[in-house]
C-alpha positions as CSV (number, residue, x, y, z in Angstrom):
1,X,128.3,120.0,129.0
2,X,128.5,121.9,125.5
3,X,127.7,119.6,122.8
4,X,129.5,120.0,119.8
5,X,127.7,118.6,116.5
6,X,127.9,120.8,114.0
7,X,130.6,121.6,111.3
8,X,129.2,125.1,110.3
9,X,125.8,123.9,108.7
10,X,124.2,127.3,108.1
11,X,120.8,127.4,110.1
12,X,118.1,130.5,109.5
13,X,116.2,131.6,112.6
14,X,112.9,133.0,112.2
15,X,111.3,134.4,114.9
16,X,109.4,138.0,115.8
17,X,110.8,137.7,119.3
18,X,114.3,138.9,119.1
19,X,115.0,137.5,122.7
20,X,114.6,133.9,121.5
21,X,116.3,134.8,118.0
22,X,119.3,135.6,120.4
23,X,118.8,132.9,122.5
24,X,118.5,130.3,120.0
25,X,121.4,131.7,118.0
26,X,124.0,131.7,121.1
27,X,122.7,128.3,121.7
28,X,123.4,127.1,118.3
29,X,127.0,129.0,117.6
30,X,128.4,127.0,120.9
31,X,127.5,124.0,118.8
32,X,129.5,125.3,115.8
33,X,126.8,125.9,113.1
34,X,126.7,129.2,111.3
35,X,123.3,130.9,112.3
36,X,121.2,134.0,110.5
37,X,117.9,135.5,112.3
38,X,115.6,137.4,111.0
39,X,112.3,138.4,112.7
40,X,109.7,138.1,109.8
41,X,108.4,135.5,107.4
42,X,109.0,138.2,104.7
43,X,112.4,138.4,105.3
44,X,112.7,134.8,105.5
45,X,111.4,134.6,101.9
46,X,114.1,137.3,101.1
47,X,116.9,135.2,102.5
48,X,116.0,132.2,100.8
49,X,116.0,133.9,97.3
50,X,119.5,135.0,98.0
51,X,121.1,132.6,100.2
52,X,121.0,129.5,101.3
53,X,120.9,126.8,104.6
54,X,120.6,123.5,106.1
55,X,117.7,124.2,108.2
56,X,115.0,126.6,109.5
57,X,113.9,126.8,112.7
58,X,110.2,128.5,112.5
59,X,108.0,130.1,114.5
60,X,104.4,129.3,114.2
61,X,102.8,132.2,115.5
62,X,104.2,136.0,114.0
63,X,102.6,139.1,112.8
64,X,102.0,139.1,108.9
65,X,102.8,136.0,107.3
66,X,102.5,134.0,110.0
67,X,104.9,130.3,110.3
68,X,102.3,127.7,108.0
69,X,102.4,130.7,105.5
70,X,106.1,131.2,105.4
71,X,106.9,127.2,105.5
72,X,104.4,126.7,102.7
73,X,106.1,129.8,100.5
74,X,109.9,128.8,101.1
75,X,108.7,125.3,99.9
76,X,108.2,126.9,96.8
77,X,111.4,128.4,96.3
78,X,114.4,126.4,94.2
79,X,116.7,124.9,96.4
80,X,114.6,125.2,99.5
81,X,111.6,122.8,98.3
82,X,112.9,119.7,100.9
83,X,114.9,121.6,103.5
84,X,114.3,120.6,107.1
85,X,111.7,122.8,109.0
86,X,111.8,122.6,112.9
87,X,108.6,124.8,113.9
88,X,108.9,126.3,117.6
89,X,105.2,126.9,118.9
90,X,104.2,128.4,122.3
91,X,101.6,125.5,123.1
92,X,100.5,122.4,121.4
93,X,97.2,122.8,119.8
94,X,96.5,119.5,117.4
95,X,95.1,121.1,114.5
96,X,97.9,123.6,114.1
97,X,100.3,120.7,113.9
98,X,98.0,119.0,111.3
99,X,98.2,122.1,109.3
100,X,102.2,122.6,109.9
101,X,102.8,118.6,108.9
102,X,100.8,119.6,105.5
103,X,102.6,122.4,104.4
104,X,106.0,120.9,104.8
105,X,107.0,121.3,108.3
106,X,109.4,118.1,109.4
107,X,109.2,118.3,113.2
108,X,107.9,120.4,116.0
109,X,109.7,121.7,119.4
110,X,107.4,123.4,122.0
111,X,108.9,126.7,123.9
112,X,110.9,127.1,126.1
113,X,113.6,125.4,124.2
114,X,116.1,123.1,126.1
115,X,119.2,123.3,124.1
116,X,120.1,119.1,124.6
117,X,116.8,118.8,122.9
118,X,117.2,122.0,120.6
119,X,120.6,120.2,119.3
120,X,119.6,116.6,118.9
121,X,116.4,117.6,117.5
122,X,118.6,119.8,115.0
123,X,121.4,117.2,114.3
124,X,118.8,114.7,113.6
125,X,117.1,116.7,111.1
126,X,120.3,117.7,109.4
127,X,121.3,113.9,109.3
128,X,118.0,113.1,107.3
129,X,118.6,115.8,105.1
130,X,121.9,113.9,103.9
131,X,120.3,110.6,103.8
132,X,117.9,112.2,101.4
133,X,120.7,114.0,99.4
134,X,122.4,110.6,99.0
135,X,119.0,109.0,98.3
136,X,118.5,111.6,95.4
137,X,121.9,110.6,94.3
138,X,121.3,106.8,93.9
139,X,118.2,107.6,92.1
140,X,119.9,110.1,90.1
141,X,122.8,107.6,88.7
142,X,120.2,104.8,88.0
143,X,117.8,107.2,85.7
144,X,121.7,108.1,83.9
145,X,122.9,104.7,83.7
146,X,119.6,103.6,82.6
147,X,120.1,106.0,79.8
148,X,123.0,104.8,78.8
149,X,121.9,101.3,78.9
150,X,119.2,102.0,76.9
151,X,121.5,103.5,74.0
152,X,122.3,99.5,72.7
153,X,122.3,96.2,73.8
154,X,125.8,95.6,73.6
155,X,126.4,98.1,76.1
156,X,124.2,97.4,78.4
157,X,125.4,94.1,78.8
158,X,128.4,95.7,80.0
159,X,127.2,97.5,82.4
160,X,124.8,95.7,84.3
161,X,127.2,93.9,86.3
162,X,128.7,97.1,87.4
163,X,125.8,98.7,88.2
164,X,123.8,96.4,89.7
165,X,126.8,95.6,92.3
166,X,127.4,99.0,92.9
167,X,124.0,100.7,93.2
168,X,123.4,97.9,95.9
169,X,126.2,98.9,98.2
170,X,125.5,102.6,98.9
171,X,121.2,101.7,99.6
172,X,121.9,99.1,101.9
173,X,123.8,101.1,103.6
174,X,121.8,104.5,103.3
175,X,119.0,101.4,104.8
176,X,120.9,100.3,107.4
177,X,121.6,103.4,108.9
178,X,118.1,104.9,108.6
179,X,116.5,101.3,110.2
180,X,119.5,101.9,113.3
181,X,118.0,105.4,113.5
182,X,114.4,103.9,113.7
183,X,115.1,101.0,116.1
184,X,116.8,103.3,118.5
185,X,113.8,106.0,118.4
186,X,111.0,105.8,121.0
187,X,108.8,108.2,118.9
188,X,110.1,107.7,114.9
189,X,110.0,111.1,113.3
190,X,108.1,111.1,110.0
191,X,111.6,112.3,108.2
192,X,112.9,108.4,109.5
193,X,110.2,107.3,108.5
194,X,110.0,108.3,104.6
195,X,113.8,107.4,104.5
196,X,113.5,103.9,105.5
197,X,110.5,103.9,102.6
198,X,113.0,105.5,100.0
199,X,115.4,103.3,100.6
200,X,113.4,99.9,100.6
201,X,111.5,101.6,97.6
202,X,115.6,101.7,95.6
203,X,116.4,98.7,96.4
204,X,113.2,97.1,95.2
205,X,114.1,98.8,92.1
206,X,117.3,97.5,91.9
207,X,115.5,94.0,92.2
208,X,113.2,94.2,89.8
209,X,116.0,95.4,87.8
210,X,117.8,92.0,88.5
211,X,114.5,90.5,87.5
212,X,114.2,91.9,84.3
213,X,117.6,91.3,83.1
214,X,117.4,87.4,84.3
215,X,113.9,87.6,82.1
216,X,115.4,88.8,79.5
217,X,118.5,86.2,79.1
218,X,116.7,83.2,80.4
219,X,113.0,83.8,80.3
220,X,110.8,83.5,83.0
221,X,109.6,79.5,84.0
222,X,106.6,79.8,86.6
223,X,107.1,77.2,89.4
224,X,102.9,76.6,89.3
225,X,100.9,75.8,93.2
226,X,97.8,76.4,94.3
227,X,97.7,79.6,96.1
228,X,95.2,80.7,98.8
229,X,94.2,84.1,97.5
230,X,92.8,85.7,100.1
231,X,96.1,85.0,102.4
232,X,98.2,85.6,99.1
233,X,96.9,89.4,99.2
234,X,96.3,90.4,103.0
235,X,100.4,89.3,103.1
236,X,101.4,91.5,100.3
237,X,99.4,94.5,102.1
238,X,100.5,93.7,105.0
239,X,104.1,94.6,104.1
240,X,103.0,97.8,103.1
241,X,101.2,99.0,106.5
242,X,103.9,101.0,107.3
243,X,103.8,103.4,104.1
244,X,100.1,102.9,104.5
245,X,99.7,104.2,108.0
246,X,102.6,107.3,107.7
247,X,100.4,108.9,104.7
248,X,97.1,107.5,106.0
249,X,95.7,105.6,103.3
250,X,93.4,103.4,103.9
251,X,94.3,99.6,102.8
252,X,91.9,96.7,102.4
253,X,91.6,93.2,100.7
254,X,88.1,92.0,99.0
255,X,88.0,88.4,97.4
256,X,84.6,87.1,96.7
257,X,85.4,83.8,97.8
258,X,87.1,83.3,100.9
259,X,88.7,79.8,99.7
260,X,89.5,80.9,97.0
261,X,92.7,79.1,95.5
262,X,94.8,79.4,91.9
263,X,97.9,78.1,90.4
264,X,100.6,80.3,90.2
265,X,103.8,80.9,91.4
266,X,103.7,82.4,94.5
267,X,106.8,84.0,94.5
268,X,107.0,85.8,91.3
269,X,103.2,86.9,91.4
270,X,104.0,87.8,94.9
271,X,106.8,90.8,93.6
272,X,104.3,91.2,90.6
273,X,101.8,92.4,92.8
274,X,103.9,93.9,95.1
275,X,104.9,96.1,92.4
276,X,101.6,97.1,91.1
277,X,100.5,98.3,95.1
278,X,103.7,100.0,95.1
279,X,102.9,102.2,92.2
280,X,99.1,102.4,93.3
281,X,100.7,104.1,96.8
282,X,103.5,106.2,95.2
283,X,100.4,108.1,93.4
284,X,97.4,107.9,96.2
285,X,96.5,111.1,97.9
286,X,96.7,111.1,101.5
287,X,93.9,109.9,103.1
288,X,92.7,108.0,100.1
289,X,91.7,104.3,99.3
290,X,93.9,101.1,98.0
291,X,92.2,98.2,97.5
292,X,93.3,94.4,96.4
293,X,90.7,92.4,94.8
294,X,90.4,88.7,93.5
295,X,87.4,86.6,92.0
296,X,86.9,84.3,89.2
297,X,86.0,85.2,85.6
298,X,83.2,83.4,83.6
299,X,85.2,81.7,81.8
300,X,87.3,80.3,85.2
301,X,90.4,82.8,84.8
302,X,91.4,84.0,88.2
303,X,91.7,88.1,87.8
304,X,93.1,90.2,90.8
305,X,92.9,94.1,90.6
306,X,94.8,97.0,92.1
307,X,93.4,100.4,92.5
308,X,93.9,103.7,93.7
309,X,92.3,107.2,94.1
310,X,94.9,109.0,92.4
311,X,96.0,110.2,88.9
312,X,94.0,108.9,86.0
313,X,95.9,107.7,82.6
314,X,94.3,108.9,79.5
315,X,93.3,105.7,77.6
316,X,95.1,106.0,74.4
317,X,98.1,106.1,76.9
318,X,97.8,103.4,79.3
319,X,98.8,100.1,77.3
320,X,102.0,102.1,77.7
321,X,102.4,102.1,81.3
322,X,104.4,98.4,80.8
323,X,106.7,100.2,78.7
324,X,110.3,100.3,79.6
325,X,111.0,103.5,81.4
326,X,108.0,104.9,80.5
327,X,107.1,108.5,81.9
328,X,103.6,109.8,81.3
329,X,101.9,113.1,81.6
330,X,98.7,113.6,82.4
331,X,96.5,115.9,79.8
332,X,95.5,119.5,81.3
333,X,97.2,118.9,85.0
334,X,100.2,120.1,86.1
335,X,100.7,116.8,87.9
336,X,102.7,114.7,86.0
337,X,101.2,111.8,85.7
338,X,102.2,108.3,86.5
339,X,105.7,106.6,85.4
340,X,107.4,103.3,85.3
341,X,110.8,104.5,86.8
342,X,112.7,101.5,85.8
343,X,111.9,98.1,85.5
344,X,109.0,97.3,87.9
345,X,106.3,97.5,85.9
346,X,107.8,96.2,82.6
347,X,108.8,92.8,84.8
348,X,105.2,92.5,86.0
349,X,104.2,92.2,81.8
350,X,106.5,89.7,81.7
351,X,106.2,87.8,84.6
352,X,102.3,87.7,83.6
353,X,102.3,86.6,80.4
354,X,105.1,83.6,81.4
355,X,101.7,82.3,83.4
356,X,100.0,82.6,80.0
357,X,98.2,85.7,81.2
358,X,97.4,89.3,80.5
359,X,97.8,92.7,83.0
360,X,96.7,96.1,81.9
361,X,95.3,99.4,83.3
362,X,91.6,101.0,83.2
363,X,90.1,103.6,85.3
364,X,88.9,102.8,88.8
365,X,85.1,102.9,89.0
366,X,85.6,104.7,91.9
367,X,87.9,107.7,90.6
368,X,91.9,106.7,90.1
369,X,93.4,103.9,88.6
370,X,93.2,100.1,88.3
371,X,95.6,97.6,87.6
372,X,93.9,94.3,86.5
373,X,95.6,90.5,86.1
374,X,94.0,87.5,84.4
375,X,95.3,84.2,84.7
376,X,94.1,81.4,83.0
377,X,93.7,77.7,84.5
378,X,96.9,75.8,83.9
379,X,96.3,72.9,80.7
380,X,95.5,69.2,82.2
């Protein structure tokens, strides 16, 4: 049976072995995408900087610039910097694919090629690359319309009830999809993977959004219990083990006091803490270290911490991290450094310092970041 996916997606071939250029090409035409070959990874490079496409199929072993090399140099040119990478390899040899998955690749077919799995390997990797465009497209009108909000009150109160319904819509639905994809998979390729986080990671933006405004009109009024710390923390990084496992970071909980126990509300420091791990993993290099960490001050304060191993904040600049929007740089890197996209970490200053409290950001001991929160005992 000929299976028809494609609607003339352009695809670009590379492979030294013209036999399996013409292969894979006759393959892919009977499926109705548009297909160019070319047999080097320096004429890859040339193709990208004139023309474009909605995938590359690579091969990992060629003369010259062999298939990491030329994966890793198309990454670096405009409009080809997230562009699906299916890498064709003659045999599977673990540290190859290591090297492949860190220079961009996005999934992996071993040779021969059957063309069933050729095309729904292809069509799935096309699908994510739309997901990602309309991902990019959410994000895109929330950084304008925060603009705009930003311009005056008055019409920012105008807007939020438009946005805020109709930012919801399109990343529920970008979610839904991308979970259907997931649930159906018996091995979830990483592309899924970073989708479903994107998406969860928009519309926890749009929430804190929500949160913010409603802080903002009616204040914030803490619903005060005693909270189990320990179990308070290992639940928050729980949710997270997903994100934590994909980029291999390494995730633990330290409390000095195992019952330890604090009045709070347990559903606003919950997202409050939530948020400040979500930052912490945004910005952690792959294979680093997160850690959540609670004891008791001298005076009796309850402080919880949040840290990281990646990008430092110059001091003078950190008090502005809980800044609306804020979007710093980092001195003498060409990392930019971190940012508050939104409204996550201006809500956590908030929702702090409605428990009579105080959050703010010093260096991690052990190289990175920390987020610190003290709360005071409740009066009576």
């Amino acid at each position: 049976m000929t299976l028809k996916w494609g609607v003339l997606e352009t695809i670009l071939v590379v492979d030294d072995d013209r036999n399996v250029c013409t292969m894979l090409k006759r393959q892919l035409e009977r499926a109705d995408y548009l297909v160019h070959t070319v047999h080097s990874g320096t004429d890859a490079l040339a193709f990208a900087r004139q023309g474009r496409a909605d995938l590359v199929i690579l091969d990992l072993v060629m003369p010259g610039l062999d298939g990491i090399g030329t994966c890793t140099a198309l990454r670096e040119i405009e409009g080809w910097e997230d562009l699906p990478v299916l890498i064709l390899t003659g045999t599977y040899d673990e540290t190859l694919y290591r090297q492949a998955m860190s220079c961009g690749a996005d999934d992996f077919l071993t040779k021969p090629v059957r063309t069933e799995e050729l095309l729904l390997r292809v069509k799935s990797l096309i699908r994510v690359r739309s997901l990602v465009a309309g991902l990019r497209a959410s994000v895109a009108t929330i950084e304008t319309q925060n603009a705009l909000i930003l311009e005056s009150r008055e019409q920012r109160e105008k807007l939020q009830a438009f946005l805020l319904h109709d930012l919801k819509n399109p990343i529920a639905g970008i979610l839904l999809q991308a979970e259907m994809m997931v649930d159906q998979a018996v091995d979830v390729p990483e592309p899924w993977k970073r989708i479903v986080s994107g998406a969860e990671h928009l519309m926890k933006l749009v929430a804190s959004w929500m949160d913010y405004i409603k802080a903002e009109r009616t204040g914030i009024q803490p619903a005060l219990a005693q909270v189990p710390v320990l179990s308070f923390l290992e639940g928050i990084l729980g949710r997270h083990d997903l994100w934590l496992k994909v980029r291999r970071i390494h995730g633990a909980v330290e409390v000095e006091d195992a019952q330890l126990a604090h009045a709070m509300d347990p559903v606003i420091m919950d997202r409050v803490v939530g948020n400040l791990l979500d930052n912490c993993l945004r910005y952690s290099p792959e294979g680093g270290r997160l850690c959540l960490r609670a004891g008791r001050t001298e005076a009796g304060a309850l402080r919880m911490a949040v840290t990281d191993q990646g990008p430092g904040v110059p001091p003078e600049q950190r008090e502005h991290m809980f800044d609306l929007y804020a979007q710093l740089e980092t001195s003498g890197n060409r990392t930019p450094g971190r940012q508050n996209r939104g409204l996550g970490l201006a809500f956590c200053k908030a929702a702090v310092e409605s428990h009579g409290g105080h959050i703010w950001m010093d260096e991690n001991p052990g190289g990175g970041s920390r987020f610190n929160i003290e709360l005071p005992n409740p009066p009576g």
